[in-house]
DSSP file (Angstrom, degrees, kcal/mol; ACC not computed):
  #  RESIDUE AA STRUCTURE BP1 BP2  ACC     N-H-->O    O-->H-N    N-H-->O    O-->H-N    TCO  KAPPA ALPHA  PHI   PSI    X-CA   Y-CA   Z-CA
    1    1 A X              0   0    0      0, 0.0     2,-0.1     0, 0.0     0, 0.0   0.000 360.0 360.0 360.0 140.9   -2.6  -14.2  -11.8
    2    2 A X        -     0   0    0      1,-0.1     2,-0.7     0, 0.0    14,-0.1  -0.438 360.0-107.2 -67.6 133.4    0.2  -12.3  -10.4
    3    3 A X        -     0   0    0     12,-0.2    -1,-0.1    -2,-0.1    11,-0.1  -0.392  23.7-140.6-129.8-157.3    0.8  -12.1   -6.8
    4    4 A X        -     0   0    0     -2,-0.7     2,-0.4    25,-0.1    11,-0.2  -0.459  20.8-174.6 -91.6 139.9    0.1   -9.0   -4.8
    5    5 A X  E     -A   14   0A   0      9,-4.8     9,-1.1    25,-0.1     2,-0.5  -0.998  19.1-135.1-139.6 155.3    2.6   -7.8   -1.8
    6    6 A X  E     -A   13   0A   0     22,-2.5    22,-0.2    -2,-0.4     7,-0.2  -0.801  21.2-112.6-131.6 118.2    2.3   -5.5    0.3
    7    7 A X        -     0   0    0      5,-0.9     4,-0.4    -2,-0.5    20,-0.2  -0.045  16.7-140.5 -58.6 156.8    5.2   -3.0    1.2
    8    8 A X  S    S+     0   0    0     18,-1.9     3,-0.2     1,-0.2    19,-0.1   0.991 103.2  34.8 -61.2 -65.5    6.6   -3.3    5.3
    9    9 A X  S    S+     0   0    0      1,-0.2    -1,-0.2    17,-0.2    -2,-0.1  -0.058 131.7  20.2-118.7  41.7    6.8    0.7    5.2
   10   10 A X  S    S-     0   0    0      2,-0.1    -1,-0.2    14,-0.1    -3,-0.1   0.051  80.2-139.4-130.7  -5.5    3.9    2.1    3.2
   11   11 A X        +     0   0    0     -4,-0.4    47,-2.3    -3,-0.2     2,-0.2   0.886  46.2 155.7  19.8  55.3    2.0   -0.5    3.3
   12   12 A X  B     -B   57   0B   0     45,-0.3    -5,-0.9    39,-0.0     2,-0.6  -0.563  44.8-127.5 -87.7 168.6    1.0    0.2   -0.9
   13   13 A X  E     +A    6   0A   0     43,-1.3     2,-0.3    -7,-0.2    43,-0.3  -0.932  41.8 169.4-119.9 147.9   -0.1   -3.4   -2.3
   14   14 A X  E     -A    5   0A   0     -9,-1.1    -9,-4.8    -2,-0.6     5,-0.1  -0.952  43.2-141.7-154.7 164.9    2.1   -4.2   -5.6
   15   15 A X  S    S+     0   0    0     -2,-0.3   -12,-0.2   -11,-0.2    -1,-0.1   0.563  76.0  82.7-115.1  -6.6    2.6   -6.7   -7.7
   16   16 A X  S    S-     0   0    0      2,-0.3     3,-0.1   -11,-0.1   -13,-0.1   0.826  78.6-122.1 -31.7-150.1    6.2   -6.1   -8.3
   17   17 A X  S    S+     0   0    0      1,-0.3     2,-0.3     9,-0.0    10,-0.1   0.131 103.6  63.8-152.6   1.2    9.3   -7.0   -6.2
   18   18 A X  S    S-     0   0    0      7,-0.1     2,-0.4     8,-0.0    -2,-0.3  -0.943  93.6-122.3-132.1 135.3   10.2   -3.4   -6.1
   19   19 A X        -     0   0    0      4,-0.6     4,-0.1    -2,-0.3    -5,-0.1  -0.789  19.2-148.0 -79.7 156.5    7.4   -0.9   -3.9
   20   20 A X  S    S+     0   0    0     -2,-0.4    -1,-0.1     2,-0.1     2,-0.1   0.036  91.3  40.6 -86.7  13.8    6.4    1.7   -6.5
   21   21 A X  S    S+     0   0    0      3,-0.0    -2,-0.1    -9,-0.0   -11,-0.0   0.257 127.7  20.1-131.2 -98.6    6.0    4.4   -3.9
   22   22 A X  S    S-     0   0    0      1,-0.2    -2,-0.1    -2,-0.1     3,-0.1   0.716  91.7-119.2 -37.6 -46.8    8.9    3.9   -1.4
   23   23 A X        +     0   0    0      1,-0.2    -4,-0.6    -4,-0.1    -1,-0.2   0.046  61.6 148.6 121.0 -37.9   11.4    2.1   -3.1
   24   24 A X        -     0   0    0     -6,-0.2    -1,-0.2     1,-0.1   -16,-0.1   0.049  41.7-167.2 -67.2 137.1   11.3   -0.6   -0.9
   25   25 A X        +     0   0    0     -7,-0.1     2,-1.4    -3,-0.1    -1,-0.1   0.458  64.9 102.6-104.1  24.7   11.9   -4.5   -1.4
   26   26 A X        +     0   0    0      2,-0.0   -18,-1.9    -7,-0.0     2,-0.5  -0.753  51.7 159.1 -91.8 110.5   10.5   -5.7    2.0
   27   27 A X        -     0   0    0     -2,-1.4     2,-0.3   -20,-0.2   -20,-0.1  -0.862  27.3-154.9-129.7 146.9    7.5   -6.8    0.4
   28   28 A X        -     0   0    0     -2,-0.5   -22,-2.5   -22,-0.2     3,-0.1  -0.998  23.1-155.7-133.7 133.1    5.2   -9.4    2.2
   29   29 A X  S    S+     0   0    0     -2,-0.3     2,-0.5   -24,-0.2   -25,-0.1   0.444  86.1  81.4 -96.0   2.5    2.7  -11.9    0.6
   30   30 A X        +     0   0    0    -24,-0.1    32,-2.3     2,-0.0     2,-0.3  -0.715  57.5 114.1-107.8  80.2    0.9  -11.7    4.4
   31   31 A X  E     -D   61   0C   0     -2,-0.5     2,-0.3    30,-0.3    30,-0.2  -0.994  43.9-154.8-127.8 141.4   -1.2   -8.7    4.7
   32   32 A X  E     +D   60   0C   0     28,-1.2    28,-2.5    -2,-0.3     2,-0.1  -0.961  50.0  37.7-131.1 137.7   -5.1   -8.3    5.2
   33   33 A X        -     0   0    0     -2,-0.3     2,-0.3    26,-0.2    -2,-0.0   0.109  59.4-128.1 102.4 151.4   -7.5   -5.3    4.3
   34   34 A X        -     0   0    0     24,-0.2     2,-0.4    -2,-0.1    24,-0.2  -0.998  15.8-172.9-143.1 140.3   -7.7   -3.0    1.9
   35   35 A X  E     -C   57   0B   0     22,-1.1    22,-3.3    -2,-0.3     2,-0.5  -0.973  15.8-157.0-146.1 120.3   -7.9    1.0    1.4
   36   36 A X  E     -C   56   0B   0     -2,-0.4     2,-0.6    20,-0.2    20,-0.2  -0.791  16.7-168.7 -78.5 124.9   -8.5    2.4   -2.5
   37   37 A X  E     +C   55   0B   0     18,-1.2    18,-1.2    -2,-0.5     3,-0.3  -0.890  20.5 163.9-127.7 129.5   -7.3    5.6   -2.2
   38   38 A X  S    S+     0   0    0     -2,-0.6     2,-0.4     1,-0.3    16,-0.1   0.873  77.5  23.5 -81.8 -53.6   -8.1    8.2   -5.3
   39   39 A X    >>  -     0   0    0      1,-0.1     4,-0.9    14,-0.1     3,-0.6  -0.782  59.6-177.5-148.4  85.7   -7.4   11.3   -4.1
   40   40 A X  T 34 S+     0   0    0     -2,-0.4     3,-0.5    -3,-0.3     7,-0.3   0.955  82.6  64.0 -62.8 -56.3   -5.0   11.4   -1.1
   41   41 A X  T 34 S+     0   0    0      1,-0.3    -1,-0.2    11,-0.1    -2,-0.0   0.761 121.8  22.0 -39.5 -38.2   -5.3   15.6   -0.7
   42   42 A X  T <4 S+     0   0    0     -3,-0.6    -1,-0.3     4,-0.0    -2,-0.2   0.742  97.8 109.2-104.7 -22.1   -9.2   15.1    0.2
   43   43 A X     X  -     0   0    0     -4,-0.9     4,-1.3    -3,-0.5    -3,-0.1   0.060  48.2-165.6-152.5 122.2   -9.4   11.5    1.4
   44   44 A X  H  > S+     0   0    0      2,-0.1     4,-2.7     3,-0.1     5,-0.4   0.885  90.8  53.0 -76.2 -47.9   -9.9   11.2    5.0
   45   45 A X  H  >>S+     0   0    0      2,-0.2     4,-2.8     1,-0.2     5,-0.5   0.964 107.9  52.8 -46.6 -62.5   -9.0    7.7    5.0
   46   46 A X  I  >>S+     0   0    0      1,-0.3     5,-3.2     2,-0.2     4,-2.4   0.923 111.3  42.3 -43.0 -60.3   -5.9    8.6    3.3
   47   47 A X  I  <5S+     0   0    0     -4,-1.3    -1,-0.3    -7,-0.3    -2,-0.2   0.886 109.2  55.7 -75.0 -11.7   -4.7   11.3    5.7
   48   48 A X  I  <5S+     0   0    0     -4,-2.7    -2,-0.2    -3,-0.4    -1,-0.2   0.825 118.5  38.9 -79.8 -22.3   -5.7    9.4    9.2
   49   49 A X  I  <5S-     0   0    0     -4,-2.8    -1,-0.2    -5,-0.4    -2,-0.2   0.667 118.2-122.2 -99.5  -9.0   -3.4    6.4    7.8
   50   50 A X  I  << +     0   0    0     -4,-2.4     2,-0.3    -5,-0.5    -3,-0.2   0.953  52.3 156.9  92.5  36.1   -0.9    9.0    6.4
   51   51 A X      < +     0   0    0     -5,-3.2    -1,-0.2    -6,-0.2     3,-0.1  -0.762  18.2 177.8-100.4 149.7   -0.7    8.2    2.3
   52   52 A X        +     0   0    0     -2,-0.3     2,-0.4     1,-0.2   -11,-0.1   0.466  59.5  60.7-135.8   7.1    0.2   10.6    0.2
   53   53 A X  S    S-     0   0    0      1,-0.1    -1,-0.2   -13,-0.1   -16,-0.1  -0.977  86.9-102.7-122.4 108.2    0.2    8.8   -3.2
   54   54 A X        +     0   0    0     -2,-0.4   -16,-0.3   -16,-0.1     2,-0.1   0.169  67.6  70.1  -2.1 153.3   -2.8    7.3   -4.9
   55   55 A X  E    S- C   0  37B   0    -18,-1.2   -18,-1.2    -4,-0.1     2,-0.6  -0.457  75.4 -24.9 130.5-173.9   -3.2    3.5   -4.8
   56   56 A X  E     - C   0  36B   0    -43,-0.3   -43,-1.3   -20,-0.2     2,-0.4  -0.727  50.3-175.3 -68.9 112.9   -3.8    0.6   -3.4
   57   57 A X  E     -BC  12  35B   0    -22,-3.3   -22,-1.1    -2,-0.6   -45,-0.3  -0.750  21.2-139.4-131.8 132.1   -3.2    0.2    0.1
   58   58 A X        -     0   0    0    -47,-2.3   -24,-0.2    -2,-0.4   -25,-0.2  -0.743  10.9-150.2-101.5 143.8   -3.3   -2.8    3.0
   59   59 A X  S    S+     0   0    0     -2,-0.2     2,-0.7     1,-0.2   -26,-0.2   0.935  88.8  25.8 -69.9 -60.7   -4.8   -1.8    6.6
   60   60 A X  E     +D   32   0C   0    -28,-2.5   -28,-1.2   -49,-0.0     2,-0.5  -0.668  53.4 177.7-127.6 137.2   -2.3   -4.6    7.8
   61   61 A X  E      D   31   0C   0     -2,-0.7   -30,-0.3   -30,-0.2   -54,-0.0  -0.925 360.0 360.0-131.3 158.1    0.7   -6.1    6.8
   62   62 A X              0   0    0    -32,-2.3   -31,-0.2    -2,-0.5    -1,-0.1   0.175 360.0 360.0-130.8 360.0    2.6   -9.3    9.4
């Protein structure tokens, strides 16, 4: 199994080396928590952490 990292400044979880939302290649294999998000437009969760693209998401990344 591939594994998952979780961007510095989107915090999206990927399994890439590239984030798929930002662009960004500061990726970290140390992050805890997790936020599904489905529907960013209604999603509370989504707007109090600030997503605006679907996916997977880490509360925290170190």
């Amino acid at each position: 199994m591939a594994k998952e990292l979780a961007c510095r400044k989107c915090k999206h979880v990927t399994i890439g080396k590239v984030c798929s939302v930002c662009k960004s290649t500061d990726l970290s294999p140390d992050w805890s928590g997790i936020a599904l998000v489905v529907d960013p437009t209604t999603s509370q969760i989504a707007k109090t952490l600030g997503i605006t693209q679907k996916g997977k998401y880490a509360l925290k990344v170190t």
